[in-house]
C-alpha positions in Angstrom: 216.8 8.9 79.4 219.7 10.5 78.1 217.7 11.4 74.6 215.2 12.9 76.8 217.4 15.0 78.4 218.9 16.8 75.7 215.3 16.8 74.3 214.2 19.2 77.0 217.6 21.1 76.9 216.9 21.9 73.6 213.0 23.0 74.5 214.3 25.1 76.8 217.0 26.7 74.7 214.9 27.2 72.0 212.1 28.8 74.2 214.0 31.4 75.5 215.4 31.9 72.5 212.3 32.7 71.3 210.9 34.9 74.1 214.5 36.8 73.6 214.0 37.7 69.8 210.0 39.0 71.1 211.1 41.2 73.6 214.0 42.7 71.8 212.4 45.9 69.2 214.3 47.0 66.5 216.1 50.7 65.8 213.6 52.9 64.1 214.8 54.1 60.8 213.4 57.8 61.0 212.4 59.6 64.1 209.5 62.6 64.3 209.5 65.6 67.0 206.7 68.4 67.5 209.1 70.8 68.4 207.3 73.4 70.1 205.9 70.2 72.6 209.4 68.9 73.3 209.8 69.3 77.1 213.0 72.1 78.0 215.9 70.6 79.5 219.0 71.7 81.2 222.5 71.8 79.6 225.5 73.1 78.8 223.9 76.0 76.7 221.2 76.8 79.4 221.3 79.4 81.9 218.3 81.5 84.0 217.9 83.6 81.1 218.2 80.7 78.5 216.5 77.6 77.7 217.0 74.6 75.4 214.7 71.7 74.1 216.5 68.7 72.7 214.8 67.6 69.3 217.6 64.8 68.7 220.7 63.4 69.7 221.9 64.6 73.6 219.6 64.7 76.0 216.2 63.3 73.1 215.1 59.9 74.8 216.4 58.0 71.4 219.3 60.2 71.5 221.6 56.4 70.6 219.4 56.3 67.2 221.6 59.5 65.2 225.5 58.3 64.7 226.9 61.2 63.3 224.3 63.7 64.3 225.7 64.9 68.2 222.7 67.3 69.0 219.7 68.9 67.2 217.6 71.0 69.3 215.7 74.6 69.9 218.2 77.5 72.0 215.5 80.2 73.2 217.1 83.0 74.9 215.2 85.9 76.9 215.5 89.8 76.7 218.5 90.5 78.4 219.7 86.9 77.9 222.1 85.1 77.7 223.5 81.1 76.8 226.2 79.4 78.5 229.6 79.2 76.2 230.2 76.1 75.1 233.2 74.7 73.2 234.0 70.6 71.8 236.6 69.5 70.6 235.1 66.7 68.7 232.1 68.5 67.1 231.4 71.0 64.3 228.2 73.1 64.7 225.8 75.2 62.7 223.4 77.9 64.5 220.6 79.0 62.2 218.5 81.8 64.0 214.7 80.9 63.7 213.2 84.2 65.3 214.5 87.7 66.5 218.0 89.2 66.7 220.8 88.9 69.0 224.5 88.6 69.4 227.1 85.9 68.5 230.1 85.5 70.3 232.5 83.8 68.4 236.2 83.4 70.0 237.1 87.0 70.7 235.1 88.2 67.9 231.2 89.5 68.5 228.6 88.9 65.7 224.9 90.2 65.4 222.5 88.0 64.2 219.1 88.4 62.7 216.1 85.9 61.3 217.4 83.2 58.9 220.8 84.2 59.5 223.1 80.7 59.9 226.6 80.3 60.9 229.2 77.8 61.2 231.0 77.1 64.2 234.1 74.7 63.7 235.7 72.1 66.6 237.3 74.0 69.7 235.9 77.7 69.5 233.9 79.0 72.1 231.1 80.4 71.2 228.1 81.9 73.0 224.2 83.8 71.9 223.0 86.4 73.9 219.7 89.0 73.3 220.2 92.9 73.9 217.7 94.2 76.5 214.4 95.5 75.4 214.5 93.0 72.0 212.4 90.2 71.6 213.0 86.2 71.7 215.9 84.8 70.3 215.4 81.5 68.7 218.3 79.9 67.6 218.5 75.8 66.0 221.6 74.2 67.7 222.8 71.7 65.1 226.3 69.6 66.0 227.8 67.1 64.2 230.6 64.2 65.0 234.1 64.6 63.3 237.4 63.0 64.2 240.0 63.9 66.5 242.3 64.1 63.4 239.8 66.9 61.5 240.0 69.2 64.7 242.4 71.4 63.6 240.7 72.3 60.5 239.3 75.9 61.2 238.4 78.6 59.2 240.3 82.0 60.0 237.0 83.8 59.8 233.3 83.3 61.2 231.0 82.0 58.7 227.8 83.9 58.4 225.1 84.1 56.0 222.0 85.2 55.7 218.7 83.0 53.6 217.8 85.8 51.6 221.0 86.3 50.0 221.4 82.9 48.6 219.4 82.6 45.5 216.6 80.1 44.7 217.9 77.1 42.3 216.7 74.0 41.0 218.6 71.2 41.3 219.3 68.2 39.4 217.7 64.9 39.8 214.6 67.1 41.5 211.2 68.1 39.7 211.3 72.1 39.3 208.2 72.7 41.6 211.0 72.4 44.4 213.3 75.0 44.5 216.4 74.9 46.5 219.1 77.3 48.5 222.2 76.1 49.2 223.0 77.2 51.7 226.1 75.7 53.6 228.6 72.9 52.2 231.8 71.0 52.9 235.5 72.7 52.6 235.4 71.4 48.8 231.9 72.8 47.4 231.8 75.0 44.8 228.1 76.2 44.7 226.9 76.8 48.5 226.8 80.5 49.9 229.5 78.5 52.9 231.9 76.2 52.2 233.1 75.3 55.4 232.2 72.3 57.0 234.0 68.4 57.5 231.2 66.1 58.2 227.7 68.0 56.7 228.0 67.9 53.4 224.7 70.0 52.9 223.0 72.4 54.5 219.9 73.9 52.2 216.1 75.4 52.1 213.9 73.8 50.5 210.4 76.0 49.0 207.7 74.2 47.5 205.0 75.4 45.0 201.3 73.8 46.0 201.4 70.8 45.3 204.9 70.5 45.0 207.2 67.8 45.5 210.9 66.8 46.1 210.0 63.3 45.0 210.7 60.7 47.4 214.5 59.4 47.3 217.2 58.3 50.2 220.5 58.5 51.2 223.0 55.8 51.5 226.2 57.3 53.2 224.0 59.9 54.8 222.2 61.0 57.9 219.4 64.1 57.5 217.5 66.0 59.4 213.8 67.7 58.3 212.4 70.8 60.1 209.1 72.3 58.4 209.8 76.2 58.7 206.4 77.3 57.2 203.4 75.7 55.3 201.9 71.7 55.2 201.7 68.7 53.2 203.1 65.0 53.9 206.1 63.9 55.0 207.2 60.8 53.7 209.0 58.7 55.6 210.7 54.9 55.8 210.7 52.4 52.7 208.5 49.4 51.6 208.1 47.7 48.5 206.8 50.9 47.0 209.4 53.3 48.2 207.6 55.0 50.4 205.9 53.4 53.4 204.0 56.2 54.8 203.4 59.8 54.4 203.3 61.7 57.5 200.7 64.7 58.0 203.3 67.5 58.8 203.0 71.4 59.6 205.4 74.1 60.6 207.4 73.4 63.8 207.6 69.5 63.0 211.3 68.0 62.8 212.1 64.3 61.2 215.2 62.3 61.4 216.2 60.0 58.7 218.7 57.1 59.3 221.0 56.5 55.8 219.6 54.3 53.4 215.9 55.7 54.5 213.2 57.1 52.1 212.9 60.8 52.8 210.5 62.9 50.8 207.7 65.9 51.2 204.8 66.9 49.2 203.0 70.3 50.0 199.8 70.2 50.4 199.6 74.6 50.9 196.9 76.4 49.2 197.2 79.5 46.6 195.8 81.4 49.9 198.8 80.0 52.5 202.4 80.6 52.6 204.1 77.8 50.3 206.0 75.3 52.4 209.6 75.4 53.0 212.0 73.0 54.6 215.2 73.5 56.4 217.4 70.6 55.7 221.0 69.0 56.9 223.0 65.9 55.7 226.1 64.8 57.4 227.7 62.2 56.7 227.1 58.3 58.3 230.7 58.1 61.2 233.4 55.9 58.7 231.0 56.9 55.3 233.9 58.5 52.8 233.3 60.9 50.4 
């Protein structure tokens, strides 16, 4: 009798055991987003004249997935517009300006901003984008980052803007030379970006691609990154495998990708003589406890 018993205990243990481990999924190691179909939400940043799609992190549905990354999402603001100002204490930001023209405010200070123009806005500063009546849209990539109460006080005197075309196009090591690269935006310590300004994203770049090119499939392993096709096509690769690569994507202009550390990450174009070549905006920050 007593045998029997802890027989069926252990049936029934093991069972639900079982039914646990079948029910629980687990964590994705990249994430995809059609950016123009992600559905507006309200925030901090939105007002009547402003609206704001979240792409990852706060407010994305697998917004727990990102560790490092805080927020990643599309800022539209109207004619006449303007966003709410926002300040953390706890979060470094970079603004790059997708389409149209408008103003930054930055602290006390007031910017203008044009196409491809990107920015860094460090912990604590208020900062705010609004549109001059009569212009068009102003599109604007909201990109935030986690750093430590300790890094906070870490601010550059100055506001840190740039513009694409006046960084110039590079090959970089480790990479095959039909991908050329602009660095755009690097840590306190880097010597070649056009910014060196930030704590946690130790690159910020633009990646253009002849037909045909590649970047050649590779990952990260202290190191969370962030896709977002700016113009052209080809395949996204994406996830691991015994191969290195366990899939590659179909992707187009307006599609984003998120890539957990230690994921394979990768493109090849797929653009015709006749098409605009593809280019990539790309961020890596650095995995929360990762040193450098």
């Amino acid at each position: 009798m007593k045998m029997s018993f802890l027989f069926a205990g252990l049936i029934t243990i093991t069972s639900a055991a079982g039914c646990f481990g079948q029910d629980r999924q687990p964590d994705p190691t990249w994430l995809h987003r059609f950016v123009p179909e992600v559905k507006e939400q309200a925030s901090d940043l939105t007002t009547s004249t402003c609206r704001y799609r979240p792409v990852f992190g706060v407010g994305d549905s697998a917004a727990r997935i990102p560790k490092g990354v805080t927020r990643y999402g599309e800022l539209t603001v109207g004619p006449g517009g303007v966003s709410g100002m926002v300040s953390y204490a706890d979060e470094e930001q970079i603004y790059f300006v997708l389409e149209g023209e408008g103003l930054l405010q930055y602290g006390e200070e007031t910017a203008r901003i044009r196409r491809e123009d990107f920015m860094y806005l460090p912990p604590g500063i208020r900062h705010a984008v609004s549109n001059p009546a009569g212009s068009g849209l102003c599109r604007v990539m909201v990109m935030g980052f986690r750093v430590s109460a300790s890094d906070t006080s870490k601010r550059p005197d100055r506001l840190m803007l740039a513009n694409v075309a006046d960084v110039p196009k590079q090959t970089v090591a480790n990479h095959p030379p039909s991908t050329l690269f602009q660095l755009l935006l690097g840590t306190t310590e880097s010597k070649r970006d056009k910014l060196a300004a930030s704590q946690t994203v130790t690159s910020l770049f633009v990646m253009e691609f002849d037909p045909e090119g590649t970047n050649f499939p590779h990952h990260h392993d202290r190191e969370e990154e962030i896709y977002f096709v700016l113009d052209g096509q080809g395949d996204m690769v994406a996830g691991g495998g015994m191969d290195g690569i366990e899939g590659r994507h179909p992707a187009k202009a307006g599609d984003a990708y998120f890539f957990r550390l230690n994921c394979t990450v990768g493109f090849y174009s797929r653009t015709g003589a006749d098409q605009p070549k593809a280019r990539i905006l790309a961020v890596r920050s650095l995995y929360p406890f990762s040193q450098r």
